[in-house]
N, C-alpha and C positions, 0 to 999 in steps of 0.2 A: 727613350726610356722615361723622360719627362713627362709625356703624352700618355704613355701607360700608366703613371702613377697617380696623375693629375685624373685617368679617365675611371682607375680606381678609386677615388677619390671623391668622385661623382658619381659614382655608382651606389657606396657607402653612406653619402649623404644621402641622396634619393633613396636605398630602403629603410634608410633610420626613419625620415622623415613619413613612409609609409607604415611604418612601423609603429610610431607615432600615434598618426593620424588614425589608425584603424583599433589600436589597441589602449591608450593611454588619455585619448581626448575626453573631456568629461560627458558623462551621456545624460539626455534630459527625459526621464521619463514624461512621454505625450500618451501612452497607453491607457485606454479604461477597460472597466469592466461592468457589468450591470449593478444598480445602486443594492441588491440585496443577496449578492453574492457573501456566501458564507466562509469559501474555503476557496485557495488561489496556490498553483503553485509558478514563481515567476523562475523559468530556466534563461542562464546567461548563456547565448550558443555564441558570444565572442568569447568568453572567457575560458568554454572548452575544448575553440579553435584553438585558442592561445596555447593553452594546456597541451593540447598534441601538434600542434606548430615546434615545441622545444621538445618533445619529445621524439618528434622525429629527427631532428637536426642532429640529436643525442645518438641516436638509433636508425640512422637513414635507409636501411632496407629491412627494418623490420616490419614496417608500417604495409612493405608492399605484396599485395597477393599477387600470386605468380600462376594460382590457378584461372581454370577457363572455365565457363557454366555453358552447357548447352541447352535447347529445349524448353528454357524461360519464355512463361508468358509476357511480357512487360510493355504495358503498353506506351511508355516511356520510351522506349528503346523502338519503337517503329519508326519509320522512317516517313511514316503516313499522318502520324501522329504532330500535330503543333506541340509545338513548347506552353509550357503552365502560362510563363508572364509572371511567377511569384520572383519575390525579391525577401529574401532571405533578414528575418528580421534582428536587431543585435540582442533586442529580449523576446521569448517566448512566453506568454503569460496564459493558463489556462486554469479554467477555474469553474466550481460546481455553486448552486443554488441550492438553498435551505429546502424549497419545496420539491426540487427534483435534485437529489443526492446522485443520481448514476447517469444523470447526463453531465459530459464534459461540452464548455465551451472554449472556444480562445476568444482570447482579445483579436481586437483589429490588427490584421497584416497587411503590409504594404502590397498591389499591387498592380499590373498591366493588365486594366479591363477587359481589350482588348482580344489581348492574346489566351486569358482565363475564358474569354467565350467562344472562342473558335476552338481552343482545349478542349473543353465540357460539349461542344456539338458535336468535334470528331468519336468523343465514347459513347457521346447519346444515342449517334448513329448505331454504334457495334451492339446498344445496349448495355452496356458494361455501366453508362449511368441512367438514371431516373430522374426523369423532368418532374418536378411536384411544384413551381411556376418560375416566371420568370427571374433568372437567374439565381435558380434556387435549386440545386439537384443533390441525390441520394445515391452513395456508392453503396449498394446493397450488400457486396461481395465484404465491405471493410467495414460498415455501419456508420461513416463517413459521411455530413451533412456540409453542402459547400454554398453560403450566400456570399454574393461582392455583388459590389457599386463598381465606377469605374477605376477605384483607386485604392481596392480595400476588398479586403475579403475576409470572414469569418468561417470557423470550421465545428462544428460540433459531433460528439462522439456520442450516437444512441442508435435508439431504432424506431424502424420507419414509422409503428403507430404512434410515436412522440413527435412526429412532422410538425404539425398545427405548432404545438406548445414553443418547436424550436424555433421553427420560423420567427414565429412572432418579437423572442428573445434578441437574434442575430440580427432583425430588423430595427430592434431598439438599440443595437451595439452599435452599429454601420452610419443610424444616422443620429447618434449622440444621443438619443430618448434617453430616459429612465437609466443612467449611466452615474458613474463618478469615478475621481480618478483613484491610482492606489494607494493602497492603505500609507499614510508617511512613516511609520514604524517600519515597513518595510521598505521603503525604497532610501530610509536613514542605514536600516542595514547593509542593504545592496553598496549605499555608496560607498562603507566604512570596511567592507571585504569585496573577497576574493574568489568565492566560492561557487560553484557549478550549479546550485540547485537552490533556490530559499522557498519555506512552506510558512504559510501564512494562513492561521484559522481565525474567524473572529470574534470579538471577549463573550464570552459567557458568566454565566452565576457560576458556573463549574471551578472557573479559570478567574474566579474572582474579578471579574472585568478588566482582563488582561487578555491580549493576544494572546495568540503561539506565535510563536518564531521557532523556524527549525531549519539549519542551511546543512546542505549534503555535497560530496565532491565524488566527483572520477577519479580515481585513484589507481595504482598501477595495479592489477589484477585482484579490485576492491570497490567497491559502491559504500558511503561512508556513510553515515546521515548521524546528525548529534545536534544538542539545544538544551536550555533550559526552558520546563513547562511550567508556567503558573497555575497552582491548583489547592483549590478551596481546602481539602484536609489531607492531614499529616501522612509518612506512613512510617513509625520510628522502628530501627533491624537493631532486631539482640542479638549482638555481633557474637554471640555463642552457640547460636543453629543457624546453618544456612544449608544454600543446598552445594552438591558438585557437579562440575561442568562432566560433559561426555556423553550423557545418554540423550535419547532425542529430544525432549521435553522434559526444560525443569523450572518451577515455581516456587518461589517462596516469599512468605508476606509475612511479618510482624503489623496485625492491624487491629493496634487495640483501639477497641471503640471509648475507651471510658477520656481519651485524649484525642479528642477527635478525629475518630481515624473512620473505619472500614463501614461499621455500624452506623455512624452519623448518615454516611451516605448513603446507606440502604433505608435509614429514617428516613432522608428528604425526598429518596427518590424511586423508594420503593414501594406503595401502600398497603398497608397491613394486610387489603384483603385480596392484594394480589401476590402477596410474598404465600397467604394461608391458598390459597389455588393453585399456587406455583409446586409446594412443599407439604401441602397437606398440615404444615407445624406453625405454632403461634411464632411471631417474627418477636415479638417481645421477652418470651420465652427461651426462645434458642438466642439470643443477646445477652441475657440473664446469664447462659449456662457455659457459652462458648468465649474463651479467653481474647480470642482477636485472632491467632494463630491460623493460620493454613498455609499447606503443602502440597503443592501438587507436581505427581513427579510424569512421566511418561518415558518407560525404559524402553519398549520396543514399535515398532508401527508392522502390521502386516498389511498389504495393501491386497483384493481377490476382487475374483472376478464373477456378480451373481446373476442365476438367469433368470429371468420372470417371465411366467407364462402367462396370457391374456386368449383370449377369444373373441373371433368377430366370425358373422353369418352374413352368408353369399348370397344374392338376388332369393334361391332356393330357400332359405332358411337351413343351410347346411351347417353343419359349425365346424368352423377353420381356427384349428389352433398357431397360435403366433409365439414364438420365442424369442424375448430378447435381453440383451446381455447390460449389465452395469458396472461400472468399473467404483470399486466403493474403499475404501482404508479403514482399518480398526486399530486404533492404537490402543495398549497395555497400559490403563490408566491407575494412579493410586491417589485418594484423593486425601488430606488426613486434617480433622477441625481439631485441635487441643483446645482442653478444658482442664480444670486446677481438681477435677476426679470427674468419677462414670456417669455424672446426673445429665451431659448431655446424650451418651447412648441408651441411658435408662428412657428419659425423655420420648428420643424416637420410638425406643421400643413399645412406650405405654401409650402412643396415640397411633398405633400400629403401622408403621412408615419400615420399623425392620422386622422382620418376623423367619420363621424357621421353613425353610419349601424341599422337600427331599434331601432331610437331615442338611440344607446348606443354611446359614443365619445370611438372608438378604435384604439389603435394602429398598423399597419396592414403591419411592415417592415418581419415579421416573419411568409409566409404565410400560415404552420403546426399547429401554436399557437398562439390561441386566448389569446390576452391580453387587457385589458382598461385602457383606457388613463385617467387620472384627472387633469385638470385644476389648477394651483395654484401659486400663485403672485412669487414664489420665490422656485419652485420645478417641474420638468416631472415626474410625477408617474405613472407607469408601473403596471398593477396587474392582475392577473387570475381572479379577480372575478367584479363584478361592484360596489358590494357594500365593500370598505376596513374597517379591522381595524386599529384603528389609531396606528401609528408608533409611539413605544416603545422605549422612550431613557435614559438610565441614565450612569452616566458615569464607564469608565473602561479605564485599560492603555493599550489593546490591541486594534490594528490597523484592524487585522483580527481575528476573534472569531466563532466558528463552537464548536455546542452541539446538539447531538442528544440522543435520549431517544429512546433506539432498542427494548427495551420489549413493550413502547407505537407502535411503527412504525418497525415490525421486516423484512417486507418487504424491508427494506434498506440495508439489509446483501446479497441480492442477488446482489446488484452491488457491495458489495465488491471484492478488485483483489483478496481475496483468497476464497478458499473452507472452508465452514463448515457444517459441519451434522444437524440434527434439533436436538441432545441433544445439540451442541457446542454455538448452536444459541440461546437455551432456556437463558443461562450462561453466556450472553454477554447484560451487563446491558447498555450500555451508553458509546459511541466516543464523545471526545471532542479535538477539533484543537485549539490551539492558537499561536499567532506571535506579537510579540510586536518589536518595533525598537530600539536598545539601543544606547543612548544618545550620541549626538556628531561622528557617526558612520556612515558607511555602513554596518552594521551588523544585519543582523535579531535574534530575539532570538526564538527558535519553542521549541512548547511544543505539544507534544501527549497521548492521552491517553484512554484507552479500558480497562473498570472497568466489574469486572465479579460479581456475585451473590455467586459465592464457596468463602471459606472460605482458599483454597489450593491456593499454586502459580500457577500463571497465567500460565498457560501452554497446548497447544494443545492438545486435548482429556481430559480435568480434568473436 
């Protein structure tokens, strides 16, 4: 019995100590990124082991799939196949450049040269990857760019005509060029939480020379994301109109310019004679006339399907009509600028922006998109349709508010910036944006969130 207890005993010690060692040791950020990286998101994959490490121990067969998949392609799963050689890093750090905004790179990852080039030859063979040089290849299928050393590998997310530009990047990662380490605002944060996800932008005039900081968590059947943002002007909410939650899109702003709000920023960052090409209407003018105020609400979305026809001519010069299909969204827009009376829709009217077209009074600065103009002592109302409903207000202490309902409107997931499948899309109940100003401040307070239908932590593929 002694042996047992003693062997328990030692058992308990060995996984505290693993336990420990894997989850609690302090970790030295060695990671870089390139010296002009703008924008980084650094993900902790220990800390959302950790996260569903005690949630399963909580819930020990929930975690388990019990189904079977057949007829996968996976080239992972062949038998012919070598193994990566990667080594699973405890931070994931990937991050964009100012002058190329839509390619993603990662920081260096730990890996087995070795095994990473006999990986990459057995798909080269299949074709499945793309030799563009040495040790530098292109998964076409994923838009997947994989360079390593023998110890290291970097990955970037683009396409193939940005080869040259990446290369070149990944080649500066790998062997310390043009690098530096990260930001110490963030890796102060990293150490002082807990958190799954930290977003790190860097200072602008915008941002009054102040980072972002933004950290996000997995949450039980939720994606979280919250921060305070630094930001150059005000935006004050007269806590007596706001909008209501519930329909698919809703906006509202208290943005009075005369307190440095909305206006200011269209002064600095709009120029007068592209605000007069944009609108057709003086920007100093409509500032004059318009109080700060707007609402923008979006009660329905119709999502159709249009066809467009083209033509092309055969060797013959015959002509071969082509048909092809688009899948497009129209949402039920209402847009509304308040004014202290009618001199801003007088305004519009008298530099001909709204005018009357088969007895309908439209606004006509937007020449793609039909909109209707309504008349009103103390408002310009903006709407896709002629006939509005009435604007919804009750109060709330955010300044900006965005809810949308993705199982009503699932069409809204295809302008998502990321990829998901149609089971990921079925699982993805409701995005909601908020921003509130805190008090006495230049600080925004942001709140996000993507609430799913499973009952598992929020997590890609669940």
């Amino acid at each position: 019995m002694k042996r047992f207890f003693w062997a328990i005993l030692l058992l308990a010690f060995l996984l505290g100590g693993a336990y420990w060692w894997r989850y609690k040791k302090e970790f030295v950020y060695t990671q870089v990124v390139l010296s002009d990286a703008n924008m980084l998101i650094d993900i902790d994959l220990r800390a959302i082991e950790h996260s569903l490490l005690w949630d399963f121990i909580a819930h020990p067969f929930s975690g388990i799939d019990l189904s079977w998949s057949f007829g996968e392609d996976d080239d992972e799963q062949d038998e012919n196949t070598p193994s990566k050689g990667l080594s699973i890093p405890r931070h994931l750090v990937v991050f964009t450049k100012a002058n190329q905004p839509s390619v993603w790179f990662s920081a260096p990852i730990p890996i087995n040269g070795i095994k990473f080039s006999a990986y990459a030859d057995s798909l080269l063979a299949r074709k499945t990857f793309i030799k563009i040089d040495n040790n530098f290849v292109f998964d076409s299928k994923k838009n997947f760019f994989y360079h390593w050393s023998e110890n290291e590998i970097t990955v970037a997310f683009a396409k193939e005509n940005q080869a040259k530009f990446i290369q070149i990047n990944m080649q500066n990662l790998l062997w310390r060029k043009e690098v530096k380490k990260l930001p110490k605002e963030l890796v102060a944060k990293t150490q002082l939480s807990q958190h799954h996800v930290r977003f790190w932008h860097k200072p602008s005039a915008l941002t009054n020379n102040k980072p972002v900081l933004l950290y996000a968590d997995f949450l039980k059947g939720a994606f979280n994301i919250e921060g305070d943002v630094p930001f150059k002007f005000v935006f004050p909410i007269e806590q007596q109109a706001s909008i209501k939650s519930g329909q698919v899109v809703n906006f509202w702003a208290n943005l009075d310019w005369r307190k440095n709000g909305f206006a200011d920023f269209i002064q600095e960052y709009i120029p007068t004679r592209d605000f007069s090409k944009w609108t057709s209407m003086s920007r100093d003018t409509v500032l004059q006339y318009w109080d700060g105020t707007v609402s923008i609400q979006v009660p329905s979305i119709e999502s159709s399907i249009d066809s467009i026809v083209t033509y092309e001519y055969d060797d013959d010069f015959n002509k071969i009509e082509k048909v092809t299909t688009q899948k497009s969204i129209k949402p039920k827009t209402i847009i509304q600028f308040s004014s202290r009376d009618s001199t801003l829709y007088n305004y519009a009217k008298s530099v001909g922006m709204i005018k009357s077209i088969n007895r309908e009074v439209r606004y006509v600065g937007f020449p793609l998109l039909t909109l209707y103009a309504t008349p009103s002592s103390q408002a310009l109302t903006l709407s896709t349709e002629p006939i509005l409903p009435k604007m919804d207000y009750t109060r709330t202490q955010y300044f900006l508010y965005f809810e949308s309902n993705i199982q009503a409107y699932p069409a809204l997931l295809d302008y998502l910036p990321f990829h998901a499948n149609d089971d990921q899309k079925a699982k993805i109940k409701t995005i909601a944006i908020q921003c509130r100003q805190l008090p006495n401040s230049r600080m925004i307070h942001f709140t996000g969130k993507i609430t799913s239908t499973s009952e598992k932590r929020f997590l890609v593929g669940y």
